[in-house]
PyMOL Python script that loads the backbone (N, CA, C, O; Angstrom):
from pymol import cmd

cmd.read_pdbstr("""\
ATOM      1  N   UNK A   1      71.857 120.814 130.186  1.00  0.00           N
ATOM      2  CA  UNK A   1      70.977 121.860 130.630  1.00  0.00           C
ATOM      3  C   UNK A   1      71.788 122.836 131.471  1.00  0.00           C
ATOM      4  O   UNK A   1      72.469 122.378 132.388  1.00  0.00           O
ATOM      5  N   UNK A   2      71.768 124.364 131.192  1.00  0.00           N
ATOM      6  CA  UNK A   2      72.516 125.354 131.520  1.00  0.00           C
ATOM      7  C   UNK A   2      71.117 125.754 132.986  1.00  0.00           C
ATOM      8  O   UNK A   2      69.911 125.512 132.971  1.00  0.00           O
ATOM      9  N   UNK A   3      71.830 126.308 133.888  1.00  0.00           N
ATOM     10  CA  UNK A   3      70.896 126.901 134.992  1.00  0.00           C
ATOM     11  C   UNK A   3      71.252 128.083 135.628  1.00  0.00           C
ATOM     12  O   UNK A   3      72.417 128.147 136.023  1.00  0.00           O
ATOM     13  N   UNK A   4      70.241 129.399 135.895  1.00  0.00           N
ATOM     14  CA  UNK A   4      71.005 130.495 136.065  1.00  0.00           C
ATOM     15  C   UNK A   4      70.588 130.481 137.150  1.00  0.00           C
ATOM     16  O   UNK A   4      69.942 129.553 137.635  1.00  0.00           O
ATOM     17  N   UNK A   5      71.055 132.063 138.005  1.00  0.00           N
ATOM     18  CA  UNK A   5      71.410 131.447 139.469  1.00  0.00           C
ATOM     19  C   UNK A   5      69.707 132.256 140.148  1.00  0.00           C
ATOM     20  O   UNK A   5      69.383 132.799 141.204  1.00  0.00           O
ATOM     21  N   UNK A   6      69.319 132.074 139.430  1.00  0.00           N
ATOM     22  CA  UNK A   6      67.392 132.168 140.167  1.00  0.00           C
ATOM     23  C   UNK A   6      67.387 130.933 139.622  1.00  0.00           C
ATOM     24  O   UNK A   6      66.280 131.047 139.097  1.00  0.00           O
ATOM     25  N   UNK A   7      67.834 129.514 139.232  1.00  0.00           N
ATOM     26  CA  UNK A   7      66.929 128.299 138.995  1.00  0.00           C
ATOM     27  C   UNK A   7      66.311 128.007 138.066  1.00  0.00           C
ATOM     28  O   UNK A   7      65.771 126.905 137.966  1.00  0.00           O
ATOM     29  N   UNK A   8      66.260 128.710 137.378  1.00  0.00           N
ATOM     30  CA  UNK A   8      65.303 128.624 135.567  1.00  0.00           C
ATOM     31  C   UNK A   8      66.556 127.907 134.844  1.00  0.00           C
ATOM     32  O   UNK A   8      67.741 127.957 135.171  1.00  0.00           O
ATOM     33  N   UNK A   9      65.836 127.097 133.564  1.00  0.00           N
ATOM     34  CA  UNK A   9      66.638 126.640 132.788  1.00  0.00           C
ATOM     35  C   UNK A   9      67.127 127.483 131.810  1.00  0.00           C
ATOM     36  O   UNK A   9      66.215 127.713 131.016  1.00  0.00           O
ATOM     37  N   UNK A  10      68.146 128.049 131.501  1.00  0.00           N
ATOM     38  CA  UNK A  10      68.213 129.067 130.390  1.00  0.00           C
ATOM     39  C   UNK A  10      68.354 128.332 128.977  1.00  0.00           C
ATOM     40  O   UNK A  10      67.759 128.682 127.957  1.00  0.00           O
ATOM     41  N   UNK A  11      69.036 127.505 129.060  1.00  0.00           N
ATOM     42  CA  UNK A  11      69.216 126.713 127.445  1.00  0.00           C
ATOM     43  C   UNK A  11      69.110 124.692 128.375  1.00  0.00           C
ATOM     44  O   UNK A  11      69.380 124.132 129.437  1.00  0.00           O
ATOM     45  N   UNK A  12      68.441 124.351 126.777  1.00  0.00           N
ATOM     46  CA  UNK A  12      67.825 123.154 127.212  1.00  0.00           C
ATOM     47  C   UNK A  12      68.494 122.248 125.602  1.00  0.00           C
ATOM     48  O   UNK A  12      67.967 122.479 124.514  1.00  0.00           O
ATOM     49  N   UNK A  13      69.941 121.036 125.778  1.00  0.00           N
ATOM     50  CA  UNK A  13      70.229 120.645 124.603  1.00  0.00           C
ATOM     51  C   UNK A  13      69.489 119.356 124.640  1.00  0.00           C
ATOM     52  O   UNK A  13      69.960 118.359 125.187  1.00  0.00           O
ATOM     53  N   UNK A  14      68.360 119.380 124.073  1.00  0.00           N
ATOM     54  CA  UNK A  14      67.337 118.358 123.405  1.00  0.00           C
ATOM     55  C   UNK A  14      67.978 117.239 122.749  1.00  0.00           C
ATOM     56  O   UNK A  14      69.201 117.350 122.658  1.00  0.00           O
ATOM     57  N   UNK A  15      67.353 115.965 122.169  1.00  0.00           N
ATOM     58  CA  UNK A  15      67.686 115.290 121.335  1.00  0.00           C
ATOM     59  C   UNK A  15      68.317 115.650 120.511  1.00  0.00           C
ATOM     60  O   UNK A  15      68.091 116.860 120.481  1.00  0.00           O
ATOM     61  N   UNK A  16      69.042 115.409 119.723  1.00  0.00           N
ATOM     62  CA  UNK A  16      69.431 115.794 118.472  1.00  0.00           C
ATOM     63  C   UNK A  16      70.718 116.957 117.959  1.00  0.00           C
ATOM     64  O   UNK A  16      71.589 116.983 117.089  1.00  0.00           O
ATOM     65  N   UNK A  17      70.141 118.038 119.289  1.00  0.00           N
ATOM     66  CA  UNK A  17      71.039 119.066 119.439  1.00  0.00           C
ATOM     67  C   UNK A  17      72.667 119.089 119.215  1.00  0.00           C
ATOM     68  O   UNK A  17      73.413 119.823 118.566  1.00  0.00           O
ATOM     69  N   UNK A  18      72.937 117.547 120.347  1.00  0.00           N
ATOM     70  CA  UNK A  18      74.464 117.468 119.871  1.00  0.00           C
ATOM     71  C   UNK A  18      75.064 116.977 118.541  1.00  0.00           C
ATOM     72  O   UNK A  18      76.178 117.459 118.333  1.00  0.00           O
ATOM     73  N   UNK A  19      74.669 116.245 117.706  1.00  0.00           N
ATOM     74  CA  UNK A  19      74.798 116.403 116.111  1.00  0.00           C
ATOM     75  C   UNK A  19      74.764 117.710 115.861  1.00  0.00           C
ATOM     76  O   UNK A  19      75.956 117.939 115.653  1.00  0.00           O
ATOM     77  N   UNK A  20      74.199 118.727 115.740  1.00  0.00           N
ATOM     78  CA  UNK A  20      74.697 119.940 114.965  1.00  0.00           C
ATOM     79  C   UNK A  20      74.888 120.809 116.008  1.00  0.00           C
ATOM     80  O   UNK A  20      74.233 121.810 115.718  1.00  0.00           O
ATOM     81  N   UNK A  21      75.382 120.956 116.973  1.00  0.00           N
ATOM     82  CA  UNK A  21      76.121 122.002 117.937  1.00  0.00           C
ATOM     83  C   UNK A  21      77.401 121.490 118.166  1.00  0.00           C
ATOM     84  O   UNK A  21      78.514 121.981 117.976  1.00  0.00           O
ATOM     85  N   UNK A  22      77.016 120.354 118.633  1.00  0.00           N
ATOM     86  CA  UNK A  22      78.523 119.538 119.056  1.00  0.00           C
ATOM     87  C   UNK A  22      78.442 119.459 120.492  1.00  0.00           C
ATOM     88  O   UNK A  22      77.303 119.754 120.855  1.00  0.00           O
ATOM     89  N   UNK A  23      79.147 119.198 121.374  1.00  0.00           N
ATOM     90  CA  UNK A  23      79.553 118.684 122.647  1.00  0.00           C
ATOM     91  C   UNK A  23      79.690 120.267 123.639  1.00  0.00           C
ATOM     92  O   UNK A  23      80.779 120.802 123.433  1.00  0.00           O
ATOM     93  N   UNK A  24      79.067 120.807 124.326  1.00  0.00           N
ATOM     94  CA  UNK A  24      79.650 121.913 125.338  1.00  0.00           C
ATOM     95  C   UNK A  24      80.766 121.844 126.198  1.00  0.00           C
ATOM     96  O   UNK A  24      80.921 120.875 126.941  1.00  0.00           O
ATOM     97  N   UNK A  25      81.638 122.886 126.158  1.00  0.00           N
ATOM     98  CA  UNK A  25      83.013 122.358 126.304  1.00  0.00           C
ATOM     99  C   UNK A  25      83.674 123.632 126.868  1.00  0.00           C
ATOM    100  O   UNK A  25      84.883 123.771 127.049  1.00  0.00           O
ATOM    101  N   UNK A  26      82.617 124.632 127.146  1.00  0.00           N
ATOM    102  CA  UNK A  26      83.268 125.706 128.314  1.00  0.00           C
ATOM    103  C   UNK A  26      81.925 126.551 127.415  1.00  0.00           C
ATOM    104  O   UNK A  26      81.469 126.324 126.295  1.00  0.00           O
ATOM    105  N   UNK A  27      81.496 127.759 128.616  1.00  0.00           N
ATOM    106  CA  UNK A  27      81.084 128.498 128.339  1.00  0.00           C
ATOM    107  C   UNK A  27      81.383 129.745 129.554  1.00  0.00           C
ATOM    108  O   UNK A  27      81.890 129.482 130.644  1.00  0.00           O
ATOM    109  N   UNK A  28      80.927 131.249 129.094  1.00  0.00           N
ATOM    110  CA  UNK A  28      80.672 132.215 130.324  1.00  0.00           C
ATOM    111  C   UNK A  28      79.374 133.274 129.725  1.00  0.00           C
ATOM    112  O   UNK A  28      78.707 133.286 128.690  1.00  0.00           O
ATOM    113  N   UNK A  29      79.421 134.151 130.999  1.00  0.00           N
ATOM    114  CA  UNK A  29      78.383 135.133 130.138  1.00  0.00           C
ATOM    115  C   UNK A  29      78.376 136.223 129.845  1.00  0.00           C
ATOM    116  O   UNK A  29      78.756 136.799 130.865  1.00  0.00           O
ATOM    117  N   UNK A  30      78.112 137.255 128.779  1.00  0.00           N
ATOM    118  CA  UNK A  30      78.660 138.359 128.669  1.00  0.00           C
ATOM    119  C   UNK A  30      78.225 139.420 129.215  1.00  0.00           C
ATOM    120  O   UNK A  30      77.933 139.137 130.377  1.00  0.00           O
ATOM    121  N   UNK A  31      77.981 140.733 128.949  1.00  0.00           N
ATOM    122  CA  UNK A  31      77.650 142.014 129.799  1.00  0.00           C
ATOM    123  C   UNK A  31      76.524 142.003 129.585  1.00  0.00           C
ATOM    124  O   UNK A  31      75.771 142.575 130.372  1.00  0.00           O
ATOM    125  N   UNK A  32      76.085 141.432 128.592  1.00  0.00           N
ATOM    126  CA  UNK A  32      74.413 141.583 128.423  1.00  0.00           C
ATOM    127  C   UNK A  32      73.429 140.542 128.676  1.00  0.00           C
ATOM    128  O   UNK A  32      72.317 140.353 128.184  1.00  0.00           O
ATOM    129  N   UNK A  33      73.994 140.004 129.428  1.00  0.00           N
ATOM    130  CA  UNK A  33      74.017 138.320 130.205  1.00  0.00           C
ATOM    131  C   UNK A  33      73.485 137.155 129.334  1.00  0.00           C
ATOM    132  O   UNK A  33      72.752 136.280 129.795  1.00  0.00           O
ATOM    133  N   UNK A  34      73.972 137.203 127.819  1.00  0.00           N
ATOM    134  CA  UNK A  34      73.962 136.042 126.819  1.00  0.00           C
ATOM    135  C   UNK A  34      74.859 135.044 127.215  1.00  0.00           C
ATOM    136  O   UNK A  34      75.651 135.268 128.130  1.00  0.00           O
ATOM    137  N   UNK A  35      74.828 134.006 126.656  1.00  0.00           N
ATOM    138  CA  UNK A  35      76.005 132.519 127.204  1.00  0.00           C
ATOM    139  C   UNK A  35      75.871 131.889 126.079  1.00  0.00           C
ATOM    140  O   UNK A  35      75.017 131.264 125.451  1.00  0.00           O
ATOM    141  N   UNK A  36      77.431 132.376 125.962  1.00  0.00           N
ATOM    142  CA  UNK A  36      78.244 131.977 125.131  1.00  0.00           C
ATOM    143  C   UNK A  36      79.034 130.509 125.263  1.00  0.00           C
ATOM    144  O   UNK A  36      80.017 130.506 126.003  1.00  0.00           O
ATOM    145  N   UNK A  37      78.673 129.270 124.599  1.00  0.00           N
ATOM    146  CA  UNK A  37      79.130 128.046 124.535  1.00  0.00           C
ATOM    147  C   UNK A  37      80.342 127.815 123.328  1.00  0.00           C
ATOM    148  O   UNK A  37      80.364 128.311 122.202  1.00  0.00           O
ATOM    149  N   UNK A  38      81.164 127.049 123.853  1.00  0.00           N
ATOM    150  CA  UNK A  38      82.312 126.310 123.048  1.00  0.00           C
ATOM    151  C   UNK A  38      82.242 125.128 122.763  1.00  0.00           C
ATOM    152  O   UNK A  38      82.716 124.278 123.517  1.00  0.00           O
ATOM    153  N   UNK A  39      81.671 124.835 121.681  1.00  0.00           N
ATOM    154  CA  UNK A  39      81.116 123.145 121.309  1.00  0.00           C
ATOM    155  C   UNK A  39      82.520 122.718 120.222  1.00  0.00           C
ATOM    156  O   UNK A  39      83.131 123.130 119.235  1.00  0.00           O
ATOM    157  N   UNK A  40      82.488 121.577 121.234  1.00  0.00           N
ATOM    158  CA  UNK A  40      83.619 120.938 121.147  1.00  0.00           C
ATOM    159  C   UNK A  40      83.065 119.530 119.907  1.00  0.00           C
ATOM    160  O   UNK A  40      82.025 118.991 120.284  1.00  0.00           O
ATOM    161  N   UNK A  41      83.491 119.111 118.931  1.00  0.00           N
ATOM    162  CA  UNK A  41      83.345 118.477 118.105  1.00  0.00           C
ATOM    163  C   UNK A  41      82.529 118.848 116.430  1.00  0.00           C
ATOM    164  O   UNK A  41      82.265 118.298 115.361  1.00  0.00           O
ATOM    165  N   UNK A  42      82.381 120.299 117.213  1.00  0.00           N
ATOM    166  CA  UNK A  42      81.632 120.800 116.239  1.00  0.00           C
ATOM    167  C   UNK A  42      82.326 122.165 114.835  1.00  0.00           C
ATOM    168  O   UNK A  42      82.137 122.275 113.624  1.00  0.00           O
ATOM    169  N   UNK A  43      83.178 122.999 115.903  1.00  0.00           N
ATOM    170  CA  UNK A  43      84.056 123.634 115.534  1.00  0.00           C
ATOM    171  C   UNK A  43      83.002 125.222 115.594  1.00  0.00           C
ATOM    172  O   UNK A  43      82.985 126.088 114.720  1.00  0.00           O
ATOM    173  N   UNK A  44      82.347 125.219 116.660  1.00  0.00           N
ATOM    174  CA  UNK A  44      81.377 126.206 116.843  1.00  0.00           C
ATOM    175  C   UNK A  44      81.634 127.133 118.078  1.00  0.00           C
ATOM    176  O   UNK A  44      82.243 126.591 119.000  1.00  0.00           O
ATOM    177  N   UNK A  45      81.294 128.357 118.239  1.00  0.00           N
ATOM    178  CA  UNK A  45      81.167 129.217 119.301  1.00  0.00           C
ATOM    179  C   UNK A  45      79.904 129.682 119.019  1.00  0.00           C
ATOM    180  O   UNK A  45      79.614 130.256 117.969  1.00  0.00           O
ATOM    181  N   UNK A  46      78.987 129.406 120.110  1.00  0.00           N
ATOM    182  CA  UNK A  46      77.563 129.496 120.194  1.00  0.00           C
ATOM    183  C   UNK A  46      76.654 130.464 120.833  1.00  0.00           C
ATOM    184  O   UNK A  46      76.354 129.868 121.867  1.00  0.00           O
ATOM    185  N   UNK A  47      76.027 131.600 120.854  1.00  0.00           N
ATOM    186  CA  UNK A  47      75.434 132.260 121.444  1.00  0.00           C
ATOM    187  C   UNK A  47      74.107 132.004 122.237  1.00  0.00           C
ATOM    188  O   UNK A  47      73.432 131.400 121.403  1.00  0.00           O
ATOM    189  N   UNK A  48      73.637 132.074 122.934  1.00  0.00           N
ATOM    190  CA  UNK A  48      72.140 131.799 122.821  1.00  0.00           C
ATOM    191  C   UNK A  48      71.657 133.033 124.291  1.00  0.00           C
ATOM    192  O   UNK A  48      72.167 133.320 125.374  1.00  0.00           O
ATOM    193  N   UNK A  49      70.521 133.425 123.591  1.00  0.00           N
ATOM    194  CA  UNK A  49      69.631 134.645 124.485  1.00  0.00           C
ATOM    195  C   UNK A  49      68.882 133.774 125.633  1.00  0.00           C
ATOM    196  O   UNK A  49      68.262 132.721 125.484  1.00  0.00           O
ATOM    197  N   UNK A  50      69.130 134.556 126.883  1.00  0.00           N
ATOM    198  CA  UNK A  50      69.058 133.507 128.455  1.00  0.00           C
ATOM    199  C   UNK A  50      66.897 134.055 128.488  1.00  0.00           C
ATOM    200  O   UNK A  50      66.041 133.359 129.035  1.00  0.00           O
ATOM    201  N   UNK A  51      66.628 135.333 127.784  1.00  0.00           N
ATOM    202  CA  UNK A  51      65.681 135.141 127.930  1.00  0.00           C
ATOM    203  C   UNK A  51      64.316 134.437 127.114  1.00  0.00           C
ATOM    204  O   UNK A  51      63.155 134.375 127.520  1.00  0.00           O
ATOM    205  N   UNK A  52      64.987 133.862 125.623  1.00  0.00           N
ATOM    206  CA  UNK A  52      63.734 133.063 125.518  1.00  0.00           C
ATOM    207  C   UNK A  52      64.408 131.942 124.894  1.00  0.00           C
ATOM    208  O   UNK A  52      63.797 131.239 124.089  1.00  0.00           O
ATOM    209  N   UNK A  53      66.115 131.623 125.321  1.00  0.00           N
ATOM    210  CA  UNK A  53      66.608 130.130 125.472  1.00  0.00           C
ATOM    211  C   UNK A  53      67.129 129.834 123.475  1.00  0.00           C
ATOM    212  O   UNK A  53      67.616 128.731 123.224  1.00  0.00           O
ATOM    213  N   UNK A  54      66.996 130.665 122.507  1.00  0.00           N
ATOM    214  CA  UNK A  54      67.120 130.946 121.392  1.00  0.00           C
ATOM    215  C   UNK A  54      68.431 130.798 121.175  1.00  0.00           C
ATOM    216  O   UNK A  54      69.183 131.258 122.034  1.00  0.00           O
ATOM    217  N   UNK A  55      69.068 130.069 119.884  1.00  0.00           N
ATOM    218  CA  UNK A  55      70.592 130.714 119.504  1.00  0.00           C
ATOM    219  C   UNK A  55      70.461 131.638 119.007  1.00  0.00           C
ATOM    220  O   UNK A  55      69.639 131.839 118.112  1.00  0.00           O
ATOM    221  N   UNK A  56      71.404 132.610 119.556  1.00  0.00           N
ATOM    222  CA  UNK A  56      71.140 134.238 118.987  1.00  0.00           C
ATOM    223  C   UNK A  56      72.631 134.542 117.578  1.00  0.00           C
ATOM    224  O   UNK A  56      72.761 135.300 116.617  1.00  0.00           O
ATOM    225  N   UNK A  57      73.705 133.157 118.404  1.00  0.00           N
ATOM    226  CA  UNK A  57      74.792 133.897 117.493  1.00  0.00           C
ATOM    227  C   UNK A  57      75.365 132.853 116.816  1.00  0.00           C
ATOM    228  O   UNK A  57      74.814 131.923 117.405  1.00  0.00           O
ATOM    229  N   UNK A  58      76.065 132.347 116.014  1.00  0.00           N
ATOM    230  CA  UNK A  58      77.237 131.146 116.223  1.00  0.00           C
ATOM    231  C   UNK A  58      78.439 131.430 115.076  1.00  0.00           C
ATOM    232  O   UNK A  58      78.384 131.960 113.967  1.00  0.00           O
ATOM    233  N   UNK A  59      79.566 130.831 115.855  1.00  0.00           N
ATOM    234  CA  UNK A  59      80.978 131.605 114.968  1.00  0.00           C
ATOM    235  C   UNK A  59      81.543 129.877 114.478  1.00  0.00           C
ATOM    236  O   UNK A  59      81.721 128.895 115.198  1.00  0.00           O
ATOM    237  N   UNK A  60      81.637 129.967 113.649  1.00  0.00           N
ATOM    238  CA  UNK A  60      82.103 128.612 113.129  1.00  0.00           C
ATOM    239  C   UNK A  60      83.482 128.546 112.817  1.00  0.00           C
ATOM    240  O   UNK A  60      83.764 129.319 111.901  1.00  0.00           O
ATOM    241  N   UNK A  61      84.358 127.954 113.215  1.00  0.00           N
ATOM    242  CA  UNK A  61      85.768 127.816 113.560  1.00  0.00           C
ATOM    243  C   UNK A  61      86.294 127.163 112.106  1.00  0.00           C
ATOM    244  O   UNK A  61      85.556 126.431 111.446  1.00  0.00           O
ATOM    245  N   UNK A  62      87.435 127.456 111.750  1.00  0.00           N
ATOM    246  CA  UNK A  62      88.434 127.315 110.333  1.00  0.00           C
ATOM    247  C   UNK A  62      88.948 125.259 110.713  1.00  0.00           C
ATOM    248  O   UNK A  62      88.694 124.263 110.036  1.00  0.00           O
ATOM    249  N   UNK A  63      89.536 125.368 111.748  1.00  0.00           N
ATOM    250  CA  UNK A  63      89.737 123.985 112.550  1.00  0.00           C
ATOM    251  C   UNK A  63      89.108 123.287 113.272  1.00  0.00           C
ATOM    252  O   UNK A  63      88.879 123.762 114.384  1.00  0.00           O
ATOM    253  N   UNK A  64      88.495 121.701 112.924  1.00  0.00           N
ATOM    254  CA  UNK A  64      88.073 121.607 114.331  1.00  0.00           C
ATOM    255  C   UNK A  64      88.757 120.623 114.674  1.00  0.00           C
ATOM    256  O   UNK A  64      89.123 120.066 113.639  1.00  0.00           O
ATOM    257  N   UNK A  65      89.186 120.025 115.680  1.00  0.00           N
ATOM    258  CA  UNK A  65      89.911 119.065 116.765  1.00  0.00           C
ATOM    259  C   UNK A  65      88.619 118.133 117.012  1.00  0.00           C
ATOM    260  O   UNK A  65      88.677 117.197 117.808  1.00  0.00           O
TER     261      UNK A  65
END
""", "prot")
cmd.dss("prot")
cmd.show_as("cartoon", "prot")
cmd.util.cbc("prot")
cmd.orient("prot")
């Protein structure tokens, strides 16, 4: 569970979530204050919108480790 700095949960990884996202493994946020995750086992770069907690983007990596 991601938390922004008023205290709301912005993204919430549920059951299941880590099977198809993968493991969170760094994130930051951008100018338009989306948060951007690096899921680690998955081979994903993840977007998700802070205001209704949604994946907005995801970049799927050639390698994964």
């Amino acid at each position: 569970m991601f938390c922004t700095a008023n205290q709301r949960t912005a993204i919430d990884y549920k059951d299941g979530t880590f099977d198809s996202l993968g493991n969170p493994d760094g994130m930051c946020i951008d100018q338009e204050g989306k948060i951007w995750v690096a899921c680690y086992g998955a081979g994903k770069i993840i977007r998700f919108d802070t205001e209704t907690g949604s994946l907005s983007f995801f970049w799927c990596l050639v390698n994964v480790h």
